[in-house]
C-alpha positions in Angstrom: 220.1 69.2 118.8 217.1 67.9 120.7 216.9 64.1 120.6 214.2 63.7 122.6 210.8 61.5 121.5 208.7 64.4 120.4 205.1 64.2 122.3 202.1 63.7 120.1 198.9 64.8 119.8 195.4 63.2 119.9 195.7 63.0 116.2 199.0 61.7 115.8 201.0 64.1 115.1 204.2 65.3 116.4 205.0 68.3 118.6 208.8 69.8 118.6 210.3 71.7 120.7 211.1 75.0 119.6 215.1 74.2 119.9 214.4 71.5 116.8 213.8 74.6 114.3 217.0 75.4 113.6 217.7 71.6 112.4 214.5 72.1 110.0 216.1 75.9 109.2 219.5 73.9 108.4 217.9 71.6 106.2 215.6 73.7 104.7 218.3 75.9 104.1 220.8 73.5 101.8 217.3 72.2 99.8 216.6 75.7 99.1 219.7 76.6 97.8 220.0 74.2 96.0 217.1 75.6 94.0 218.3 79.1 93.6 221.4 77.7 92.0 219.7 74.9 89.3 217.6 78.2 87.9 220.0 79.0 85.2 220.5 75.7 83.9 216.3 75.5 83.7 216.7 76.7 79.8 215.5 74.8 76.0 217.8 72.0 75.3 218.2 70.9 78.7 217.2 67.5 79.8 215.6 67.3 83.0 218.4 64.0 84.0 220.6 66.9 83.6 218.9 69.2 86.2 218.6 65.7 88.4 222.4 65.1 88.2 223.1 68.5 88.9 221.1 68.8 93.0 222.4 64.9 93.2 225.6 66.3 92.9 225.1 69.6 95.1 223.3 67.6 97.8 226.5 65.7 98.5 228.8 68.4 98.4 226.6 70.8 100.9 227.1 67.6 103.4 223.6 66.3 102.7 222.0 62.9 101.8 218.8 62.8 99.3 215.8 62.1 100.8 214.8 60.2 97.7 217.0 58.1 96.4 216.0 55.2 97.6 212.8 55.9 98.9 210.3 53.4 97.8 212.5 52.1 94.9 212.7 56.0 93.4 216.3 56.5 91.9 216.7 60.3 91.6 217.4 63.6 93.4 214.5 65.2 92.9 210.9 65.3 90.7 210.6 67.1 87.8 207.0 68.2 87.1 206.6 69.5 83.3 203.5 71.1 81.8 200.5 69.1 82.5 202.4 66.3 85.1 200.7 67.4 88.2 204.0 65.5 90.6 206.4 62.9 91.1 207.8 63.4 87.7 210.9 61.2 86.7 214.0 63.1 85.9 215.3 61.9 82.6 215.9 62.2 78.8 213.1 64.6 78.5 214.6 67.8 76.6 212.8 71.3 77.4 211.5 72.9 74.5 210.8 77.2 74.6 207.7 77.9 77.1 207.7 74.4 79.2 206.5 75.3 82.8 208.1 73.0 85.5 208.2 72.1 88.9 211.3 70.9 90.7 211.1 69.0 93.9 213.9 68.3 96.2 214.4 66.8 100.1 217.6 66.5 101.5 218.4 64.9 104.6 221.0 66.9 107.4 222.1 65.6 110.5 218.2 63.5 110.8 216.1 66.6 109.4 214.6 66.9 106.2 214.1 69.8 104.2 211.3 69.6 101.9 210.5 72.1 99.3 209.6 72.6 95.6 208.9 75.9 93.2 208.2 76.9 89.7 210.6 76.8 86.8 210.4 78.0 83.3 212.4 77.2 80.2 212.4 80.3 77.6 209.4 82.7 77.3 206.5 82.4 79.3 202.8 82.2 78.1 200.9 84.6 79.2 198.0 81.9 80.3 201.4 79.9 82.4 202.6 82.7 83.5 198.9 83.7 85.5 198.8 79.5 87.0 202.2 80.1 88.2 201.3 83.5 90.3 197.7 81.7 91.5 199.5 78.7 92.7 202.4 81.0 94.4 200.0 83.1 96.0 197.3 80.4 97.2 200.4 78.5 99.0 201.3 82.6 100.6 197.9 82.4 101.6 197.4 79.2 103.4 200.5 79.9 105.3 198.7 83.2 106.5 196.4 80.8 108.5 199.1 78.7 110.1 199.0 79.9 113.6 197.8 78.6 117.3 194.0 78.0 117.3 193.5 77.7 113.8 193.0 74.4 111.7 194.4 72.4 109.0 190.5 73.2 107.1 191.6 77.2 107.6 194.9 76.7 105.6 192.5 74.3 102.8 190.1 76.2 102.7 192.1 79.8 102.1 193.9 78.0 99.2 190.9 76.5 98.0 188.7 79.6 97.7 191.3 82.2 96.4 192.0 79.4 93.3 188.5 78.8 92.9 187.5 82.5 92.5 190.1 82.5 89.7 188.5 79.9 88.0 191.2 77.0 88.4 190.9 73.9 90.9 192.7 72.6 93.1 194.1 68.7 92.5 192.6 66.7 95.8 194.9 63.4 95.1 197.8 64.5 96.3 198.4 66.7 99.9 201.0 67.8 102.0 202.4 66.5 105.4 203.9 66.2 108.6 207.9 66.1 109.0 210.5 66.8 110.7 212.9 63.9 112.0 210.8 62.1 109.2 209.8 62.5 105.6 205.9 61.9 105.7 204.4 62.0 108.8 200.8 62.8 109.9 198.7 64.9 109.5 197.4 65.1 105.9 197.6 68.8 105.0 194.5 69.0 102.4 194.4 71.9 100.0 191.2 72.5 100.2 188.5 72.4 103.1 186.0 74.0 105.3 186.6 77.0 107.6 187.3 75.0 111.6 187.7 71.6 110.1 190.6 69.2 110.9 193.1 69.2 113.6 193.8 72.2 115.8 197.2 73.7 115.0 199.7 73.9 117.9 203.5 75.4 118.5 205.6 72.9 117.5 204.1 71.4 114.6 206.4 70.9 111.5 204.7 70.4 108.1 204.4 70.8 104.7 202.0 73.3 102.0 202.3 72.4 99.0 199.2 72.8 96.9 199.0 71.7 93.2 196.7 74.0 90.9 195.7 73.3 87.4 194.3 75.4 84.9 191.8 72.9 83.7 189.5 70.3 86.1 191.3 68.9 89.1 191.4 65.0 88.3 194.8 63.2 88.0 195.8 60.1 87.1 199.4 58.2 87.9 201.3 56.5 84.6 202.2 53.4 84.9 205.7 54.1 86.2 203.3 54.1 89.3 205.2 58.0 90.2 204.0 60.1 87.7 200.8 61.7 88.1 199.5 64.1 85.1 195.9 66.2 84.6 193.3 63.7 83.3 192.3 66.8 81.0 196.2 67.8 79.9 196.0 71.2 81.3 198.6 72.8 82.7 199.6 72.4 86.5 201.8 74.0 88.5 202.7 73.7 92.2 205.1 75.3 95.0 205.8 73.7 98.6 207.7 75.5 102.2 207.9 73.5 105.2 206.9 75.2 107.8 206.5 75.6 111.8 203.9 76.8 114.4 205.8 78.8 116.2 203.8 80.8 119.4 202.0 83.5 117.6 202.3 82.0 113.8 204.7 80.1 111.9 208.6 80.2 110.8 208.9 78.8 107.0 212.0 76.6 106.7 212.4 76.9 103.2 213.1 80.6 102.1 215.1 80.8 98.8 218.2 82.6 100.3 218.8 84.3 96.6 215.0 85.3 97.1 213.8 83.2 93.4 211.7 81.3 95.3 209.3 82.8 92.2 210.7 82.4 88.7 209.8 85.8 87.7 211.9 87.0 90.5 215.7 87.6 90.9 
């Protein structure tokens, strides 16, 4: 393990050395699993404080710590995102009815890295109308990690997502963004999900990050309930989301966050 102070850029944010990956790969590693293995338990009649109790549980026993308890006051193990709730859903006594849609969002801690990543769920049979937001949000996040490599920009990775969920007549929600980590949960930069071709900070080997871009089916305006966490689609269309943590690695980028049971996709597996 590197302790070193990593260097920074003109911009703030953080360069690693390539020896740091495997911490993130560690990380990323227990966080994903524990994703493959809450799948089956994502069924109608569950309630979501059961999904939360289950990764609390699993997060300690894979030698972890939760990123968020604690953080800011926030009490659970993960966020549970159903149907039109855009993020930062509170696990709870909510029970899943047949067709909900739902993202679950987990960081753990290992050894000082984090490992930050989220997917798709769905309880029962899907709609045929979910089950398209779900592939154009999984393949708009494929395709701004396409353009993480040396010499591009953080507006190449915004603007690829932006255009391909555009063109398939959905938006993109601009409130909320991904971000820097590593030896820290939220670091700079702001990864926007959506942008202009060249804008924004040059990427650079050794830059750690997150993509996670949030795509409803409806306009892209949100508003946070007054738990001051939950943020839902002012229009109450559906919304869907997946995040990796990635790298920039020499000639393009290492994602972290691989489902090891490959279900990073809910259709998959």
């Amino acid at each position: 393990m590197n302790d070193a102070k990593p260097r920074l850029t003109k911009d703030g944010i953080r360069i690693y050395d390539r020896a740091d990956f495997a911490g993130m790969q560690a990380a990323g590693k227990i966080a994903s699993q524990i994703l493959d293995e809450v799948a089956p338990m994502v069924v109608p009649g569950v309630t979501t404080g059961a999904l939360d109790d289950f990764i609390r549980n699993r997060v300690t026993e894979l030698g972890a710590v939760s990123a968020t308890i604690g953080y800011r006051g926030y009490k659970h193990a993960s966020c549970i995102s159903v149907n039109h709730v855009v993020c930062h859903g509170i696990p709870g006594t909510k029970v899943l009815t047949d067709g909900d849609i739902l993202n679950i969002d987990v960081t753990v801690i290992l050894e000082g890295w984090f490992g930050d990543t989220s997917r798709m769920y769905v309880a029962g049979n899907l709609t045929r109308k979910a089950e398209r937001l779900i592939q154009v949000t999984h393949d708009a996040l494929m395709l701004g990690i396409e353009q993480v490599k040396p010499g591009n920009t953080f507006g190449d990775i915004g603007h690829a997502i932006q255009a391909y969920v555009e063109a398939q007549r959905m938006s993109v929600v601009r409130d909320f963004c991904g971000h820097g980590l590593g030896r820290v949960f939220h670091a700079p930069p702001n990864v926007l999900h959506y942008g202009r071709k060249g804008a924004g900070a040059v990427l650079e080997e050794g830059m750690m990050f997150t993509i996670e871009p949030m795509v409803n089916l409806g306009r892209p305006e949100t508003k946070v309930l007054s738990d001051d966490w939950t943020a839902v689609t002012r229009d109450k269309s559906l919304s869907a989301q997946f995040e990796h943590s990635v790298g920039v690695t020499a000639d393009g980028c290492e994602i972290f966050t691989l489902s090891p049971a490959n279900r990073f996709h809910p259709t998959w597996g």
